[in-house]
N, C-alpha and C positions, 0 to 999 in steps of 0.2 A: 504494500500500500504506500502510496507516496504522501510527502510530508504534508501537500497542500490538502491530499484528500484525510490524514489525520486531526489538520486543524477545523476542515469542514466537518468533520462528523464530532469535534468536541465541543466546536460553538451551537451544533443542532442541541445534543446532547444540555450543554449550559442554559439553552434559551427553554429546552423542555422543563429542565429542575424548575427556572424561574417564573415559569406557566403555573408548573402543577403549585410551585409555594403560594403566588399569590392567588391560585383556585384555592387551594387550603384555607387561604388566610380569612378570602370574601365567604364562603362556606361556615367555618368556624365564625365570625361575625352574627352572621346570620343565623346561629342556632343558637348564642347566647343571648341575643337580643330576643330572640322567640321566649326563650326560658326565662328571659330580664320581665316580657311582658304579661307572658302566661302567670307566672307563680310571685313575681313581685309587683308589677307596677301592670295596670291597666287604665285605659283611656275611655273617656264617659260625654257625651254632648246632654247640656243641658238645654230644654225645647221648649221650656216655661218660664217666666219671670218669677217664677215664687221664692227665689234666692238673692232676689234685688235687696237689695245694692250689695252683696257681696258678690254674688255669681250673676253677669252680667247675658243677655242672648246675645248667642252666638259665641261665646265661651267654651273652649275645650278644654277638660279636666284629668288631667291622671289623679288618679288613687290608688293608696297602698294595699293590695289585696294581701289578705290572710293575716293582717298584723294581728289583728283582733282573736286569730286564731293557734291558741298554744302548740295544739298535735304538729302542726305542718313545719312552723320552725319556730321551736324554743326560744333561742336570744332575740328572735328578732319581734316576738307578738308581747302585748300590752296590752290592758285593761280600757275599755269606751272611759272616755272623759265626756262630763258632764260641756256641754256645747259645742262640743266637738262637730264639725259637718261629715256626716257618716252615705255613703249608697248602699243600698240595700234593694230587694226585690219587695215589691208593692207586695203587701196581702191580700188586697184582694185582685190581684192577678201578679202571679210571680214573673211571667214572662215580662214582664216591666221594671224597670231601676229605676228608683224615684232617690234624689238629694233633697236630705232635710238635715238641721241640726238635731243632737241628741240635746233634748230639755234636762226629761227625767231621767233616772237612772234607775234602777231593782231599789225599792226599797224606800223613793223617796215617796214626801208627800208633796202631793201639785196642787195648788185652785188656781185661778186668774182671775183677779178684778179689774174692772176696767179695760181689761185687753193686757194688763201687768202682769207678769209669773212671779208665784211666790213657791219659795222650794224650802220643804222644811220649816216654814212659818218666817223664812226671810227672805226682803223682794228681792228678784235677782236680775243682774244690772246685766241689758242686753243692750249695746254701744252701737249694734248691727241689726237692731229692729229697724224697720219702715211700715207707716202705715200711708200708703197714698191711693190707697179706694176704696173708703168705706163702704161705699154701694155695691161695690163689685154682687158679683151674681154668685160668688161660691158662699157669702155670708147670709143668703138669700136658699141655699141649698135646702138647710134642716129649719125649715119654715118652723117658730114656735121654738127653738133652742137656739138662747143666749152664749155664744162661742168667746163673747167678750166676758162671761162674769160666768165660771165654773166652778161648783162647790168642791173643797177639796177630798182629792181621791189619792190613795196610794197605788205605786206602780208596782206591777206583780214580779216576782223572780223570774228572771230569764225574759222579760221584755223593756219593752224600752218605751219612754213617750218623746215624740220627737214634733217640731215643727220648723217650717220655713221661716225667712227671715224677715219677706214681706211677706205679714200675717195676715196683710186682705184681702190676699189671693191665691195663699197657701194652701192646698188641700193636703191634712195635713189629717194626728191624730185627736187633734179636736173632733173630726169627723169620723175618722174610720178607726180607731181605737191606737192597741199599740203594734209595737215592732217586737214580733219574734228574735231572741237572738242570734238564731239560726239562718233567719236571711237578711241579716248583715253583713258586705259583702266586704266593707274596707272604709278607710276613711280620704276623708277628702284632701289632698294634699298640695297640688299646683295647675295654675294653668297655665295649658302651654302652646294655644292657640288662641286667637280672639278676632272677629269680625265684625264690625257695626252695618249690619245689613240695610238700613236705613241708610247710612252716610254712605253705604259703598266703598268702606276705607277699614284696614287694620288696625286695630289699637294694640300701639307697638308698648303702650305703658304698662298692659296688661298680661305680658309677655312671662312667662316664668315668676311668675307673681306668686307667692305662696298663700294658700285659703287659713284665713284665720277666725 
């Protein structure tokens, strides 16, 4: 074999290694991010206002899936905090993820006066409330039940009482009761997409914004 056809067949050979590594490389990318999104991080569009003014339409949301859940990974899951903004599957139809904040927790006591939460017989200070529609037509829903003035009830073990943050259009457990802890699916953690579809324009301030 001559010398030029050895250097041709080692530069083939070199350009294959550097084919197959960076097929490796986009390969292996692509199945930790599968597994980044599968079993840690998942992404959520919210389709309602009932999270105004923290979660804005046209808003895309990752959440931490399985924190909440011990069995799947020990260091990394933690107990619901009390307002924490949680997804979960609707009760009454699972095939839906509804965002609310966790109010109540197992154990507490809840009323509301006025449209106010009192937790454990002290008011509790919600910075992320909005009330801008009294009239709205979901308070209008349970014709004859006062949603703004609840006598108080305690939350049962293993559920949750939850509501949105704009409460006058929140369909929330005011009306459909509470949250299973079981379809809790993760908590709310960043958005990392944002579109004002009325203005036709990104809200680039909204961008990796952390939900608090």
């Amino acid at each position: 074999m001559s010398v030029l056809s050895k250097k041709t067949k080692k530069k083939k050979e070199r350009n294959i290694s550097v084919f197959r590594d960076y097929v490796e490389s986009i390969v292996t990318a692509i199945i930790l991010a599968l597994i980044f999104q599968v079993f840690i991080i998942q992404t959520s569009k919210v389709p309602t206002g009932s999270m105004l003014n923290t979660i804005q339409l046209g808003d895309k949301l990752f959440f931490l899936r399985y924190i909440y859940n011990k069995g799947i990974f020990p260091l990394y899951h933690r107990d619901i905090q009390r307002q924490e903004i949680v997804v979960f599957k609707f009760p009454e139809d699972p095939k839906k993820d509804f965002i609310k904040r966790a109010i109540g927790l197992p154990g507490d006591r809840i009323k509301l006066v006025g449209g106010r939460v009192y937790v454990n017989g002290e008011l509790l200070e919600e910075p992320y409330v909005v009330h801008d529609s009294p009239d709205n037509v979901l308070s209008l829903k349970l014709r004859g039940k006062d949603i703004e003035n609840v006598a108080e009830f305690t939350v049962p073990e293993g559920k949750y009482f939850v509501m949105g943050d704009n409460r006058d259009t929140s369909y929330d457990s005011r009306f459909w009761g509470f949250v299973d802890r079981k379809l809790i699916k993760g908590r709310g953690f960043m958005i990392y997409w944002s579109y004002d579809g009325k203005a036709g324009s990104i809200r680039w301030d909204r961008i990796l914004k952390l939900l608090r």
